[in-house]
C-alpha positions as CSV (number, residue, x, y, z in Angstrom):
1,X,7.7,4.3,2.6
2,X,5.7,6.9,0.5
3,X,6.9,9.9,1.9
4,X,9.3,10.8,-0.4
5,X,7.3,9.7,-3.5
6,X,4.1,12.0,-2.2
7,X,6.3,15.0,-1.4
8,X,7.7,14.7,-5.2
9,X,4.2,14.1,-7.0
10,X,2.3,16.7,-5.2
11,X,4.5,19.2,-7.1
12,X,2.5,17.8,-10.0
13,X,-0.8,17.1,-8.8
14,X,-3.4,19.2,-9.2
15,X,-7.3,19.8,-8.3
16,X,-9.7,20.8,-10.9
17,X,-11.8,24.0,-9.6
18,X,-15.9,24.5,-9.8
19,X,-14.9,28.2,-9.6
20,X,-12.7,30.3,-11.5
21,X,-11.1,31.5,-8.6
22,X,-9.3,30.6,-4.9
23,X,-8.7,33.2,-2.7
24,X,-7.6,32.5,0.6
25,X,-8.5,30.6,3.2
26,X,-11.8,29.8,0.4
27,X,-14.0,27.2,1.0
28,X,-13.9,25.7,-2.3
29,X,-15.0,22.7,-3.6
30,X,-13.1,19.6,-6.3
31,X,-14.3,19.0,-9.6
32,X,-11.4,15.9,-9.4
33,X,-7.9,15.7,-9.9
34,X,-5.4,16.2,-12.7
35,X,-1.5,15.6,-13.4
36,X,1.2,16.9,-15.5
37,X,2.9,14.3,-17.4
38,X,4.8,16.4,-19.6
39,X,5.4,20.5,-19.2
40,X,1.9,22.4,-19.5
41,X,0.2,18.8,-20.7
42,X,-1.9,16.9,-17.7
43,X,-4.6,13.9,-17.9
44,X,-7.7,13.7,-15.6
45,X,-10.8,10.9,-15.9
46,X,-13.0,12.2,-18.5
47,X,-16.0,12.3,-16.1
48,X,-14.1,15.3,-14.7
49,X,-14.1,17.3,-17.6
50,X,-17.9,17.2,-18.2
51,X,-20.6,20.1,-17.6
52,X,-21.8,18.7,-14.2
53,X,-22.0,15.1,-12.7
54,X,-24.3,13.8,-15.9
55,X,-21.7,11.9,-18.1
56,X,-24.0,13.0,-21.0
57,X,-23.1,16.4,-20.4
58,X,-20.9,18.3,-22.9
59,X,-17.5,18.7,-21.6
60,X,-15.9,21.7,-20.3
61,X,-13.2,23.5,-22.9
62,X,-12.0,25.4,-20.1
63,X,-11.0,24.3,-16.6
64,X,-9.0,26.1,-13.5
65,X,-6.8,24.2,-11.9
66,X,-4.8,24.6,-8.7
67,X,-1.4,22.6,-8.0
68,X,-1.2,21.1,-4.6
69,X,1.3,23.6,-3.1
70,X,-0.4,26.7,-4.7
71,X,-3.6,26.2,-2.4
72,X,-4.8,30.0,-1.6
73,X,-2.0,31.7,-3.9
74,X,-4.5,31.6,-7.2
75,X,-5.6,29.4,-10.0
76,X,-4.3,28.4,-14.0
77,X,-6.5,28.2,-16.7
78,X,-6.2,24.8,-18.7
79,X,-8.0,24.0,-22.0
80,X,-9.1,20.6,-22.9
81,X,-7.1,19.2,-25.6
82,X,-8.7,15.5,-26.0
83,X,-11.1,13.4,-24.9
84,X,-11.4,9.3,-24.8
85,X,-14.6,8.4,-23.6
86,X,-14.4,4.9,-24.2
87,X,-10.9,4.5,-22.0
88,X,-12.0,7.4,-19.8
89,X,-9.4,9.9,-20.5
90,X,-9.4,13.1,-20.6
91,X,-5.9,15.7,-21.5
92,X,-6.0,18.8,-20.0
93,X,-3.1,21.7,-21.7
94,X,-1.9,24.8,-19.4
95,X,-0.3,27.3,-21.8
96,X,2.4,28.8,-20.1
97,X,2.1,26.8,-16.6
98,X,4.1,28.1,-13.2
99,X,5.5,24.8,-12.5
100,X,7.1,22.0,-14.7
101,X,6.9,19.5,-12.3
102,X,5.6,16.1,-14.0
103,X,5.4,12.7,-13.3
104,X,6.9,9.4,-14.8
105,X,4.4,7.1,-16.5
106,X,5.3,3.7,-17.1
107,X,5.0,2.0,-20.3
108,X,4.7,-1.5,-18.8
109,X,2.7,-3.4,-16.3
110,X,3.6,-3.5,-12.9
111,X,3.7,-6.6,-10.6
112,X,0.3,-8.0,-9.0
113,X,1.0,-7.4,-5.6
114,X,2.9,-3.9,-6.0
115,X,2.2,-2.3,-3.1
116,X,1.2,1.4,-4.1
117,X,-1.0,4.8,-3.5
118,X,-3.0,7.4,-4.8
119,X,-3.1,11.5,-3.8
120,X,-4.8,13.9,-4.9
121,X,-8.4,16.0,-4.1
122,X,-11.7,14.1,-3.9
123,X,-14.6,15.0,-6.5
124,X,-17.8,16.6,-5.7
125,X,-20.6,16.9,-7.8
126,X,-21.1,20.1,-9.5
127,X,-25.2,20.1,-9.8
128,X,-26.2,21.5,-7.6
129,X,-23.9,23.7,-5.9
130,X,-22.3,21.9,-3.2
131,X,-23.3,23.4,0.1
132,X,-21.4,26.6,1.9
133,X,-18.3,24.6,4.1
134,X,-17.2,21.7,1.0
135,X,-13.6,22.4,0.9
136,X,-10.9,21.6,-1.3
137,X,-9.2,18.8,1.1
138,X,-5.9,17.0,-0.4
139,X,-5.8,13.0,0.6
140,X,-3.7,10.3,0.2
141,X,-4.5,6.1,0.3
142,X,-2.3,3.7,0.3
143,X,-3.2,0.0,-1.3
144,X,-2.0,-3.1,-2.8
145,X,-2.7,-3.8,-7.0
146,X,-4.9,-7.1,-6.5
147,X,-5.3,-7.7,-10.2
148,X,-5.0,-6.8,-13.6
149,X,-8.1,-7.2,-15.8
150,X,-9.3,-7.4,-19.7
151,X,-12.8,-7.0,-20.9
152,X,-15.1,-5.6,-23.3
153,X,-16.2,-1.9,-23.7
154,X,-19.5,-0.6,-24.2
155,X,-18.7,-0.7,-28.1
156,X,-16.9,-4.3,-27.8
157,X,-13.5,-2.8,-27.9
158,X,-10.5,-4.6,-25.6
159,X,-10.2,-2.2,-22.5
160,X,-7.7,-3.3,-19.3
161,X,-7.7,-1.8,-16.4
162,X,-6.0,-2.5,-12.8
163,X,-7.8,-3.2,-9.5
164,X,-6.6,-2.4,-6.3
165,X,-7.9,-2.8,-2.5
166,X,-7.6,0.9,-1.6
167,X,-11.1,2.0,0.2
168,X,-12.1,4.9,-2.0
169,X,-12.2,8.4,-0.2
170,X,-15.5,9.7,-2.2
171,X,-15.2,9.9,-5.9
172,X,-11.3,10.2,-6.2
173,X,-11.4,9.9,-10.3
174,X,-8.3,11.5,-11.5
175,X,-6.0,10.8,-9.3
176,X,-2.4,9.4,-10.2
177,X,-1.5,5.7,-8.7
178,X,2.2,5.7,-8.1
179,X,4.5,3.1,-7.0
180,X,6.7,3.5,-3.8
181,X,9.2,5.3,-6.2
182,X,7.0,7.4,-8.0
183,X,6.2,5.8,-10.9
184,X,3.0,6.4,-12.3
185,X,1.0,2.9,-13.0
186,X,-2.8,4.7,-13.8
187,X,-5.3,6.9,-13.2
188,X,-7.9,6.0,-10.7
189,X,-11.7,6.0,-12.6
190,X,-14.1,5.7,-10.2
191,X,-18.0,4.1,-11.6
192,X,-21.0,6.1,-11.6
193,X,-23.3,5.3,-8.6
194,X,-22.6,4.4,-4.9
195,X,-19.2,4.9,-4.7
196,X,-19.2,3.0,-1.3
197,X,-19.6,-0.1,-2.7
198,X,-17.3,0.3,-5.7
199,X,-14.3,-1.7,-6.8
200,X,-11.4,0.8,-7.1
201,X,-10.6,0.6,-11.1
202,X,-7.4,2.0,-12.9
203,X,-6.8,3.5,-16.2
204,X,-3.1,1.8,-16.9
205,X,-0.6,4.2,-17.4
206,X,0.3,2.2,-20.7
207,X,-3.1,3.9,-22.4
208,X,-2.4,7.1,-20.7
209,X,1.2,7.1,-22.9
210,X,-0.7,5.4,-25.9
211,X,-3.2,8.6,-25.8
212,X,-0.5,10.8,-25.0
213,X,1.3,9.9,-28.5
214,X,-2.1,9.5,-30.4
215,X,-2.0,13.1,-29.6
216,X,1.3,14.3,-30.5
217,X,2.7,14.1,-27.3
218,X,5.6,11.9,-26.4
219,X,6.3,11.6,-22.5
220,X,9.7,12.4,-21.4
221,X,11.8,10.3,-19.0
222,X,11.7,11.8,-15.4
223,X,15.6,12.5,-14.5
């Protein structure tokens, strides 16, 4: 059911690098996922984007970035443009990128019960160095949205977020949920701590458009 969807969105999937370089056949290991959601302009989680694994850490105003079907064939450099700590958040800009390939976000809700997936490249912590052999290792999940949930943020501000019943394949924060069509519905977020035990929680794609036009950026329709 998925096959045609994952073969599209890898075009725009990529992994964030520890290094600023991939040669070939490099043993190289994920700092998380991104996605382009316009040309040259892609969101990640915003713990992906900070100097190491401590969420206190300044974030990084340069990332390199590999799209799934450049494995081995070199790296981008992306700057960060924005950051939302609160919705955990995170857009990423590539200057003049190789590829225009983006995904569709939606600007509604989808249906509890959607059955969906998630691609993209597991995180690793960057401190310390992850030992010789991590490798940069592309994965996909599929899953079913359970539910879709309000709360309160750390600073009592109304945050939503989806749940689904995917098992989590290490820290997979970043990486774009999609319906069987392609469709974009969030951005997995994984917590901080034993990620084993962890409910998978999703970013809705309707504040990854919101924080998209906070910063100037309309998304385009996918044709």
């Amino acid at each position: 059911m998925f096959e045609k969807a994952l073969a599209e969105n890898r075009e725009a999937i990529y992994a964030i690098l520890a290094s600023s370089s991939l040669p070939p056949e490099a043993a190289t290991p994920s700092g998380g996922t991104a996605f382009m959601i316009a040309p040259g302009l892609l969101v990640t989680a915003a713990r992906c984007v900070h100097g190491g694994s401590d969420p206190g850490n300044p974030p990084r105003t340069e990332l390199s970035l590999v799209r799934a079907p450049d494995i081995g064939r070199g790296t981008e450099r992306a700057t960060l443009v924005s950051l939302d700590r609160g919705k955990g958040l995170a857009l990423l800009r590539i200057a003049a990128p190789r590829s225009a390939a983006f995904l569709r976000v939606l600007d509604t809700p989808v249906p509890i019960g959607t059955q969906c997936a998630y691609s993209g490249f597991p995180r690793l912590a960057m401190d310390p160095a992850p030992l010789p052999g991590a490798s940069l290792i592309e994965m996909f999940q599929g899953a079913y949205v359970s539910s879709f949930e309000r709360a309160a943020g750390p600073g009592g501000e109304p945050v939503s977020y989806y749940v689904t019943d995917a098992p989590l394949v290490g820290d997979a924060s970043g990486c774009p949920g999609y319906t069987s069509s392609g469709e974009v519905f969030g951005m997995l977020n994984c917590p901080p701590g034993d990620i084993r035990s962890a409910v998978p929680s999703w970013v809705p794609s309707m504040d990854i458009v919101s924080f998209a036009l906070d910063n100037g950026v309309p998304l385009p329709a996918r044709t």
